[in-house]
C-alpha positions in Angstrom: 0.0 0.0 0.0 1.8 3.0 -1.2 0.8 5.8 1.7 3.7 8.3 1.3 3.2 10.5 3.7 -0.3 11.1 6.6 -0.3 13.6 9.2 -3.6 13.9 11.7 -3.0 17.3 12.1 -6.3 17.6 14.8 -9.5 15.7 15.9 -11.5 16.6 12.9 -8.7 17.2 10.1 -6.3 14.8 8.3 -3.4 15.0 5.8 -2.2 12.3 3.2 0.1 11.9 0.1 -0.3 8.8 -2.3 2.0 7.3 -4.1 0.4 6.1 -7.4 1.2 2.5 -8.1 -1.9 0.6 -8.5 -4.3 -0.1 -11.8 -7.5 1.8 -12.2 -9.0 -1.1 -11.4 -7.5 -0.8 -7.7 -9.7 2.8 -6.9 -12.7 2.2 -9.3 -13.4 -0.5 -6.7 -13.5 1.9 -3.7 -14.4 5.0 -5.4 -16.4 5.9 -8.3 -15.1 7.9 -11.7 -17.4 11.1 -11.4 -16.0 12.8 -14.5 -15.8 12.0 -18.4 -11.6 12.1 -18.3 -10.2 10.9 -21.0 -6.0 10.9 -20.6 -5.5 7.5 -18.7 -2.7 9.6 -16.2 -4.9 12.1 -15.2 -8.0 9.8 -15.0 -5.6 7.8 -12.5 -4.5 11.0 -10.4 -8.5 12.0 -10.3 -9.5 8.7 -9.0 -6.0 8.3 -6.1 -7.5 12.0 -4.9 -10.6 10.8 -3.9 -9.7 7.6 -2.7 -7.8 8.9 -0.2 -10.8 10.9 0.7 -12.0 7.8 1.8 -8.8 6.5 3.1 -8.2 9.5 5.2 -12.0 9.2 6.5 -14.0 5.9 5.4 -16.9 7.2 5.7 -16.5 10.3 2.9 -19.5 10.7 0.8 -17.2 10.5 -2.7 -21.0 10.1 -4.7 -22.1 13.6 -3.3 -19.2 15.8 -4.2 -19.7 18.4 -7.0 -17.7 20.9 -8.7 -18.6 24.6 -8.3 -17.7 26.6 -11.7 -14.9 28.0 -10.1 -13.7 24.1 -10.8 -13.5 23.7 -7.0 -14.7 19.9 -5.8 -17.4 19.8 -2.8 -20.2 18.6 -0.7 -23.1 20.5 -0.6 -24.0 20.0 2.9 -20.4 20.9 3.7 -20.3 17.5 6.3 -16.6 17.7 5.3 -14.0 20.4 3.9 -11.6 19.1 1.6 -8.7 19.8 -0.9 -7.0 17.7 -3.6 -3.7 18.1 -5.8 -1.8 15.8 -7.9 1.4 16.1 -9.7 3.3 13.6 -11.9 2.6 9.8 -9.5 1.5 11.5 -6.6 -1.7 12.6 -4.9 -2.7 14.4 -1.9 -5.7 14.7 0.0 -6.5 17.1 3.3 -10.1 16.6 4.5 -11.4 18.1 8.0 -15.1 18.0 9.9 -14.4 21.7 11.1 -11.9 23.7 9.6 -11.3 25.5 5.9 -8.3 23.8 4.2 -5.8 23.8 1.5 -3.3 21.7 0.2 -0.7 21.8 -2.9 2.0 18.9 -4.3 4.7 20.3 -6.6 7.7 18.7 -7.9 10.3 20.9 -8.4 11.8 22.0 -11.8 14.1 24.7 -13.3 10.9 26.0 -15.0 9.7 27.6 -11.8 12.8 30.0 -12.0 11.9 31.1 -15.7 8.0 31.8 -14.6 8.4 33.1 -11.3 7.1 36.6 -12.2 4.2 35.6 -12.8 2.8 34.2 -9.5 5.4 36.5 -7.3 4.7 40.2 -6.2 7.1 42.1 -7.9 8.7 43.7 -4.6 9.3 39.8 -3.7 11.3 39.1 -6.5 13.7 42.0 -5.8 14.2 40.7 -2.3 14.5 37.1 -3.4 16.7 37.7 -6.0 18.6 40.0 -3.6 19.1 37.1 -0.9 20.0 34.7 -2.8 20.2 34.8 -6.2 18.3 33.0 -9.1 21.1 30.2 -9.8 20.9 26.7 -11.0 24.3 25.5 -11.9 26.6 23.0 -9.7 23.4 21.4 -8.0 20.5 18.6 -9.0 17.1 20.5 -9.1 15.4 18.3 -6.0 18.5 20.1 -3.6 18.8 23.5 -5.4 17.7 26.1 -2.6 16.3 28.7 -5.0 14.3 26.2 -6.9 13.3 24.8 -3.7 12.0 28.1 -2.6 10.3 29.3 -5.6 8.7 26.0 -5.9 7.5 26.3 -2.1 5.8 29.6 -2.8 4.3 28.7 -5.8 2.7 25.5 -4.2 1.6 27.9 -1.0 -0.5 30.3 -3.2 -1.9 27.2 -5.0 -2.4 26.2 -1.6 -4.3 29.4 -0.3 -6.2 29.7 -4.1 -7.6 26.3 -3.3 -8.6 27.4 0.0 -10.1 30.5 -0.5 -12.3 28.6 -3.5 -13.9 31.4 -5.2 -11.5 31.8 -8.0 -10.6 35.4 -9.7 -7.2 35.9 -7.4 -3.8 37.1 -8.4 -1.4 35.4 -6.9 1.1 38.4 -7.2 -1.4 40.8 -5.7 -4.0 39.2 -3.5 -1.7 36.1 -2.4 1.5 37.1 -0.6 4.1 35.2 0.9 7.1 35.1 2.9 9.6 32.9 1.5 11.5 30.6 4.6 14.6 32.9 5.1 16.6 29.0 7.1 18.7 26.8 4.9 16.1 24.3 4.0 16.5 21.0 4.8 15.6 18.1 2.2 13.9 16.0 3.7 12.6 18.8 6.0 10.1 20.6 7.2 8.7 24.6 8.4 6.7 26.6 8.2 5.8 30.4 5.8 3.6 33.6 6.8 1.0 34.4 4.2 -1.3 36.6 3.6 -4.9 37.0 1.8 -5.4 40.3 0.3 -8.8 39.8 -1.8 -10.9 40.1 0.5 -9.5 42.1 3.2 -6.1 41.2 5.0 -6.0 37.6 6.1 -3.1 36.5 8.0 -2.4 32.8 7.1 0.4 30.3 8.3 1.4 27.2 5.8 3.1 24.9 6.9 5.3 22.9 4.7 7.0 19.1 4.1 9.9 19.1 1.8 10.3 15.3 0.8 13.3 14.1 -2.0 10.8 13.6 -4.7 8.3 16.7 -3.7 7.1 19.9 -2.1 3.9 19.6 0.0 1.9 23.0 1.4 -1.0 23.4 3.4 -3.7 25.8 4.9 -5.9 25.5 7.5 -8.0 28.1 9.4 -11.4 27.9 11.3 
């Protein structure tokens, strides 16, 4: 059974990471395929999502959840909060009885360094730049502490987008975040200060999991 990574984070709110290993076959049996998706990958990442749903709390309604048309899964009755993401063989899964959540998986790659104006405040570039420099050479990407960094702050606003739920944000503008100003450890973990600027000024605190493979991010609030 390939459970990366689970963290019971309170009473009411859990955390988990799959690795994906198993046929279709292996979720279609515990969970059912909701959507019309045709790429066999991403049907496979859809379906590891809301199994751990289930796997996190066994008795998730997975046959009430709908998607709002801001493309946001959830349950009408709002019995459970919950948050998905998948990248590449991995999915996670943060699910809670009480409390708004959030959660983002990245893998990190070089790209983030080229596109990192476009989900950072301009001001935070300048200062991250400043401390450390956008550099790549002499290191592999899964240890490089810039790409480490962007990656982390990209997957925090994803995080905090997926929270918040109603769509329409800049990450540059209405999503900022302090980047960890430690040496990071991989495999590590900390924690970042956000904040949510769209509606108001909404202090936020993400903590974070930086595994060999991956980046993990999450939110949770009351």
């Amino acid at each position: 059974m390939p459970l990366f990574y689970q963290h019971n984070i309170n009473a009411t709110t859990k955390l988990g990471v799959w690795h994906i290993a198993e046929p279709e076959d292996f979720f279609l049996l515990k969970v059912p395929l909701q959507q019309n998706i045709r790429h066999p990958h991403k049907r496979l990442q859809h379906l590891a999502g809301r199994y751990l749903l289930r796997f996190l709390f066994p008795g998730f309604p997975n046959h009430l959840i709908e998607i709002a048309d801001t493309r946001k899964p959830y349950l009408p009755d709002d019995a459970f909060h919950f948050s998905i993401s998948h990248c590449g063989d991995y999915a996670a899964a943060i699910v809670s009885r009480s409390h708004r959540v959030g959660v983002d998986i990245e893998i990190p790659t070089t790209k983030i360094t080229r596109v990192r104006h476009k989900f950072l405040h301009p001001d935070d570039v300048v200062a991250l730049e400043k401390s450390s420099g956008i550099v790549s050479g002499g290191l592999p990407v899964a240890d490089n502490p810039v790409v480490r960094k962007l990656t982390l702050l990209w997957s925090g606003k994803e995080a905090i987008f997926k929270w918040y739920g109603n769509g329409e944000v800049s990450f540059s503008d209405h999503i900022r975040i302090k980047p960890p100003e430690a040496a990071l450890s991989i495999p590590g973990r900390g924690m970042m200060q956000g904040m949510f600027l769209k509606t108001g000024t909404r202090a936020l605190t993400l903590p974070f999991v930086n595994f060999n493979e991956l980046c993990l991010v999450w939110v949770v609030t009351e």
